[in-house]
Every structure is written in C-alpha cells, then in structure tokens.
N, C-alpha and C positions, 0 to 999 in steps of 0.2 A: 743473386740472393743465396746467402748460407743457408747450411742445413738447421745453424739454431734460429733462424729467422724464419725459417718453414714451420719450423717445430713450433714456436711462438705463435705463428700466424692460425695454424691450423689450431691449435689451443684456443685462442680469442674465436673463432671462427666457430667452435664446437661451440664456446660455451652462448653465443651471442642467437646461434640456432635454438641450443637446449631452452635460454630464456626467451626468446620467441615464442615454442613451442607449449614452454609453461601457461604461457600469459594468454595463447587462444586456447589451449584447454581449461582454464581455470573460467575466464568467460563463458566461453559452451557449457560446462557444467554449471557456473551461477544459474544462467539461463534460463538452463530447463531445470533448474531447482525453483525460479523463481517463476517460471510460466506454470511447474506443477504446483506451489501454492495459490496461483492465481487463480487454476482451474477447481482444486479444492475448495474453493470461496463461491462456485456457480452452484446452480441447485443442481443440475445435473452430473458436473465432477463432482460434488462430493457424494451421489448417490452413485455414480457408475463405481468409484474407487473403495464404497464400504460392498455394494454387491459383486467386486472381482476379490475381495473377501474373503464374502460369506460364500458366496459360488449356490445360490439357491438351488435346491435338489424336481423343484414340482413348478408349474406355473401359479397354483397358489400359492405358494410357499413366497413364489418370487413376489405376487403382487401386495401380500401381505408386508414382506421385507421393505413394496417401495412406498408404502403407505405410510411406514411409521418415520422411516429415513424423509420423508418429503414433511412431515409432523415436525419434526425435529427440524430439517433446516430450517422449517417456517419460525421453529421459537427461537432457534439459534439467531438468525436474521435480525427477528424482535429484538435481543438481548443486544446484539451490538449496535441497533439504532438507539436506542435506551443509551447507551451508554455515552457514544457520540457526540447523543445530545448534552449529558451531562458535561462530557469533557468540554464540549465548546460554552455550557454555560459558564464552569469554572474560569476558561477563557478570560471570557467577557468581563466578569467579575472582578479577575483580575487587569484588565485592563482599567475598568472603570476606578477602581481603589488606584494605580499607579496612577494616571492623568492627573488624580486630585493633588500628588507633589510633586510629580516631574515638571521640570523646567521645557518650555516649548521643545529645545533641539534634543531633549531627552525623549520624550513623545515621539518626536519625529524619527531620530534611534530607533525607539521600541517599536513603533509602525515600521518602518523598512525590516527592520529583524523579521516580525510577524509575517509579512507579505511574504520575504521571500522564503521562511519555515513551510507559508499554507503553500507556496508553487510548488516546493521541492515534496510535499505530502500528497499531491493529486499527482506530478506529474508522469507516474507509473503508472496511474490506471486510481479508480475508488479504494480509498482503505477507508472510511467509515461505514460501512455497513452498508451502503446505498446502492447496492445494485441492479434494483428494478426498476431506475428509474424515473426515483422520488428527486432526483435532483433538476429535473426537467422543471420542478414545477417551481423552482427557487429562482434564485439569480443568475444561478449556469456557472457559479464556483467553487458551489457546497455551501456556501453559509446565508443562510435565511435575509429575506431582504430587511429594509428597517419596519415594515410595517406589520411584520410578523413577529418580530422581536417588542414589541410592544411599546413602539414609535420612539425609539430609544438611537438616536444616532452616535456610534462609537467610533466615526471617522472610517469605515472599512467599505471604502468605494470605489 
C-alpha cells in the first residue's frame, strides 16, 4: 500500500469515527432531553425541578412552595385533559363528516393513516395529559370505548 492510499484510508477512517461519534452523542443527548421533558410532565419532576429553582430558605417556606406547585400541576393536568378531550372530539367530528364522501378504500386510507398517527402518538409513553391513570379505566389505548362516546361507533377497534 502507498503512502496516498494510507493517507486516503486514514481520512475515510477519521471521518467514518467522527460520524459514528456524532450520531451516538446526538442520541444521548436527544434522550436525556427527552427523559427530562418526560420527568417535567410527573408531579414530582416538575415540583423537584421549580424547588431546585427556587432553593427554599425555611421548611415553611418550602412547604408552602410545595403546596402551590402541587395546586398548579393539579390545574395544569386539568388543562391538558380539557384539551385532549377537545382534540379527539375535533377527531371524531372530522372523521364522521369525511366517511359521509369518501369512497370505501378512501375510509379505509383514512383509518390506517389514523391508527398508525394514534400508535406512533402513545408509543413513547402518554402525551395526552393522562398520567394518573385514567386510561386504565378506557379501552387501554387512550380512546374512550363506544359506549362512552354516546354509542356512536366510528369503526376505531
């Protein structure tokens, strides 16, 4: 082997480390970007992450701090079941108006899209606001059975 064929070789060689290198630090960091937004979303990250903060000075000082932050996640929580809910009525609504012109394999289009939008939207963990729980008491996919939707069947089984 010549020396420009070394030279070559170690050049592809750097760079093929460098973009290794990139590509598991860029993961590590999404990561734990995306585990600290997850933990921000529990009631306890988001109160340990405003009191390492505020850095309370007294023990009342601090219990007063976790009273209102526990206040607050509890309406925050509200707010995005509220909203949730809206989003999936809007859903629906729009499902039920498209059904009424699309053509069967259009429907059937629109349903696969759908299903796999709702898999790839749960499959990191709850983004609808639901984290205590409440999904336990549903279907176990996040979306209300038919008989709670007010016996309304929109094909989503």
């Amino acid at each position: 082997m010549n020396a420009r064929t070394k030279s070559a070789l170690i050049v592809v060689c750097t760079f093929v480390a460098g973009l290794a290198v990139g590509i598991l630090a860029t993961n590590y960091v999404v990561k734990q970007r995306l585990d600290r937004m997850r933990d921000l979303r529990s009631r306890s990250g988001y109160s340990q992450t405003i009191m390492e903060a505020i850095q309370p000075t007294t023990d009342a000082q601090r219990e007063q701090v976790r009273v209102i932050l526990q206040q607050t996640y509890d309406s925050l929580e509200l707010l995005r079941r509220e909203w949730s809910i809206g989003v999936q009525a809007e859903g629906d609504s729009m499902r039920v108006k498209l059904n009424e012109i699309l053509t069967p394999e259009q429907r059937a289009s629109l349903n696969e899209w759908l299903e796999r939008h709702q898999r790839r939207r749960y499959r990191d963990g709850d983004r609808d606001g639901d984290r205590d729980g409440d999904r336990d008491r549903r279907r176990g996919d996040g979306r209300d059975s038919v008989s709670e939707r007010g016996g309304q069947d929109d094909g989503r089984r």
